[in-house]
N, C-alpha and C positions, 0 to 999 in steps of 0.2 A: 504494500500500500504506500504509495508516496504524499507526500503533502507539503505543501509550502508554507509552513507554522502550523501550528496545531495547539486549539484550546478545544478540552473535556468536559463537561462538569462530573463532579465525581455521581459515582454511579453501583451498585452492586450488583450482578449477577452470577447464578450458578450454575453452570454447564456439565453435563455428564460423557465425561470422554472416559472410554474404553471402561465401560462400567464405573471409571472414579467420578465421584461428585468432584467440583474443580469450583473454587469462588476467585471469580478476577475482578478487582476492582481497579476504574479508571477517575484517577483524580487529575482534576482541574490544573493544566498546567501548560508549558506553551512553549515552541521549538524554533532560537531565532537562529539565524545565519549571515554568516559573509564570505560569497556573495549573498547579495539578495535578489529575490527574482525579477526581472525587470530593473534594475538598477543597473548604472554605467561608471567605469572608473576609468582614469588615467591611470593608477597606478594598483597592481592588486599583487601583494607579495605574501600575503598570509591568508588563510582563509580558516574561518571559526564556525563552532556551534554550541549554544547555549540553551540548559532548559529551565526556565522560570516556573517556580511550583515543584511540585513533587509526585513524578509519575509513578503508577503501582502496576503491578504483575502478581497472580497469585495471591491477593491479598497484601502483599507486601512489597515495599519501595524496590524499583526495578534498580540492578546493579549493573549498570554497564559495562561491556566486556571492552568493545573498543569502537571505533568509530572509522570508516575507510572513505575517503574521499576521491570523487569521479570527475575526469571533466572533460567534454567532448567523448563521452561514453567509455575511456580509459582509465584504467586506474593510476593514482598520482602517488598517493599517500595515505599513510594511521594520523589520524590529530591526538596529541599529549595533552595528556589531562595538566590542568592549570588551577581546577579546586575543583569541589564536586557541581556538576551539571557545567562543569564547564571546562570547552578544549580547543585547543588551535594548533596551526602548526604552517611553518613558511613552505612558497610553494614559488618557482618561478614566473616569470611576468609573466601574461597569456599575450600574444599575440592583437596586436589593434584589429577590432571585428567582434562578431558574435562567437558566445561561443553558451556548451550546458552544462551546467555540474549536477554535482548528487551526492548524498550523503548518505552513505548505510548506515544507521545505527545498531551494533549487537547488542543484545542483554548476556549475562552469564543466567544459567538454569542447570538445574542437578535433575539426573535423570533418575529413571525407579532404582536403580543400583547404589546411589548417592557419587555416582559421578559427577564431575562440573562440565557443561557445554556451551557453545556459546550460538547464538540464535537471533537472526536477523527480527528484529521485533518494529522497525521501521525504517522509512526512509524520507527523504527532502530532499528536495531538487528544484530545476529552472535553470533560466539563461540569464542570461546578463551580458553586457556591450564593454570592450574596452575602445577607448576613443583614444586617438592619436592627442598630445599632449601640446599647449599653442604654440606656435612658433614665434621663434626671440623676436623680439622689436626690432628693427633693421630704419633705417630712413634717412633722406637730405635737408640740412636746414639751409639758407638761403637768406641773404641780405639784398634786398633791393633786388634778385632776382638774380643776384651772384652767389653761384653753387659755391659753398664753404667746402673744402675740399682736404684741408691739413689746419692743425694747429699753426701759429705762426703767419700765418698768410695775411697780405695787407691787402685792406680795402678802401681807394679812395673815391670817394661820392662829393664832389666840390661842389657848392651852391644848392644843398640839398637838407632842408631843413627835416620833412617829412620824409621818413624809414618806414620800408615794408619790410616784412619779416614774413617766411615760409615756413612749411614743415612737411615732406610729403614722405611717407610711409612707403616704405618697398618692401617691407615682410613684416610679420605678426598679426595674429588674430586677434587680440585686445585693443582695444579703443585708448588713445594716448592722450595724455593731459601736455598741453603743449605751452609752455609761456615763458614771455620775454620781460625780464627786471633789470633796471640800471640804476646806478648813481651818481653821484658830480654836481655839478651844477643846478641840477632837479632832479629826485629819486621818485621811481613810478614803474610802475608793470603793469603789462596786459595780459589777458590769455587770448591765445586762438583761435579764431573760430572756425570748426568746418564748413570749407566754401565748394569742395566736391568730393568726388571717391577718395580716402587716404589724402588728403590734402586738410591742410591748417594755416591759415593766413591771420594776418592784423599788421597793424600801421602803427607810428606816432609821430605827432607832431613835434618840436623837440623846439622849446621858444629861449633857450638858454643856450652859449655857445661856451664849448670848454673840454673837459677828458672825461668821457663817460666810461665806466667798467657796465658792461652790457651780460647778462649771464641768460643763457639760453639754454632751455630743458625740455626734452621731452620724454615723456616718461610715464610707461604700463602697468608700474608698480612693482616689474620684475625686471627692466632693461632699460637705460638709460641712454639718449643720443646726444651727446656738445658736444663743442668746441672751443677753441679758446685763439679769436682771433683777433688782430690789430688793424682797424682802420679810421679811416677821417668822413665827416659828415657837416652838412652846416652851412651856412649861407654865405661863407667870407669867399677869400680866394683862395683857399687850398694850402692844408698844410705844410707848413717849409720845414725843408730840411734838418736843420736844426732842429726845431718842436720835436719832428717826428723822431730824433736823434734822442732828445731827451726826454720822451713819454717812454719808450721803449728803453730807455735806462730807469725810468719811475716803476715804469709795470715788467719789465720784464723776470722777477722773481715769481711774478702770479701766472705766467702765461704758463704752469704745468697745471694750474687749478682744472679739478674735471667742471665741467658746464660753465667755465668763465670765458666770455666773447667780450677783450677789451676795445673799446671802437673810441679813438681820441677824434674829438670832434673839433674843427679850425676855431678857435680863439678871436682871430681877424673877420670882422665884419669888411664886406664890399663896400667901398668908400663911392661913393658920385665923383664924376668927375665935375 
């Protein structure tokens, strides 16, 4: 008889086998498992059974002999008892897909001789799903629409007060929190917003001129995408030489910082002729 949990309520009845009057009583009790039927795991390296309440045989608490574990209709394993009504035991990963297990549970029973035997008294079973596990976060961030490509890489954007910021995803299945924070001159962050498939976009306008540390993150909770780069932005005429000589002597101990994007912005307003 198979069953996928099992509640009793107790009960008594008296059977006459082979002329012996026989009292079996089933008390109230319940059969869980892992797996469970219909459930799905990434990861399945043990697999258990537990029984809540206290089953009977014979009038008296059934003593289980052992437990043999099945799955895709072979046999894998005994589960080790771990206190009474209760057993597990490690099993290799099963393969991404469907797949069935089964649990035979034996009783021990003593025969008319007063031997001991052991005696399949039930079983538990179903399928269950292993799913392939998500895939790492992978993706390109983008200044002004210029692919960040290496740490260290400079960016100059002359006459350019308003910053677009990108984020576009090229692997993982999790949903990524995407935002860009700086400070200097004025400290402020945004988040991203998706503006298509795997894509995270936003702007800022930027009304202060000066050396902004820009820190740029995106991130699944499990994989983390920055960089850590140096450029110019801002409405003057473009950083000179020197400036960029001595920002990059100011910053350049943090350019190993993970998700710091230093971006020195021109100082020099455009003058009217």
């Amino acid at each position: 008889m198979k069953k996928l949990g099992l509640a009793l309520l107790a009960i008594g009845i008296t059977l006459l086998v082979s002329g012996t009057l026989m009292s079996v009583t089933l008390a109230l009790y319940e059969i869980t498992t892992i797996p469970t039927h219909g459930a799905s795991y990434q990861t399945l390296t043990s697999v258990s059974l537990s029984i809540t309440g206290t089953p009977y045989y014979g009038g008296n608490p059934i003593d289980i002999d052992q437990i043999k574990y099945y799955q895709d209709g072979t046999y894998r394993t005994s589960l080790t008892e771990l206190s009474k009504y209760s057993w597990s035991v490690g099993i290799a990963q099963p393969s991404v897909g469907s797949h069935t297990f089964n649990f035979e549970v034996y009783i021990e029973l003593i025969d008319p001789t007063g031997a001991p035997y052991s005696w399949l008294w039930t079983q538990v079973g179903g399928s269950f799903t292993i799913t392939a596990p998500p895939a790492t976060l992978n993706g390109d961030w983008y200044i002004a629409n210029i692919l960040i490509t290496s740490s260290g890489q400079v960016i100059s954007l002359e006459k350019t007060k308003t910053i677009a910021f990108k984020f576009v995803k090229t692997a993982g299945t999790q949903t990524p929190t995407c935002t860009v924070s700086w400070t200097g001159p004025e400290s402020g962050s945004i988040t991203l917003s998706s503006t298509a498939t795997n894509t995270w976009e936003g702007s800022y306008t930027f009304s202060q001129y000066g050396v902004y540390t820009v820190n740029l993150k995106a991130t699944d909770g499990t994989a983390t995408i920055s960089f850590s780069i140096l450029g110019t932005f801002g409405g003057g005429i473009g950083i000179s030489k020197d400036l960029l000589a001595r920002v990059l002597q100011i910053f350049g101990g943090s350019m190993a910082l993970v998700g710091a994007a230093l971006v020195a912005v021109d100082i020099y307003k455009e003058r009217k002729s």
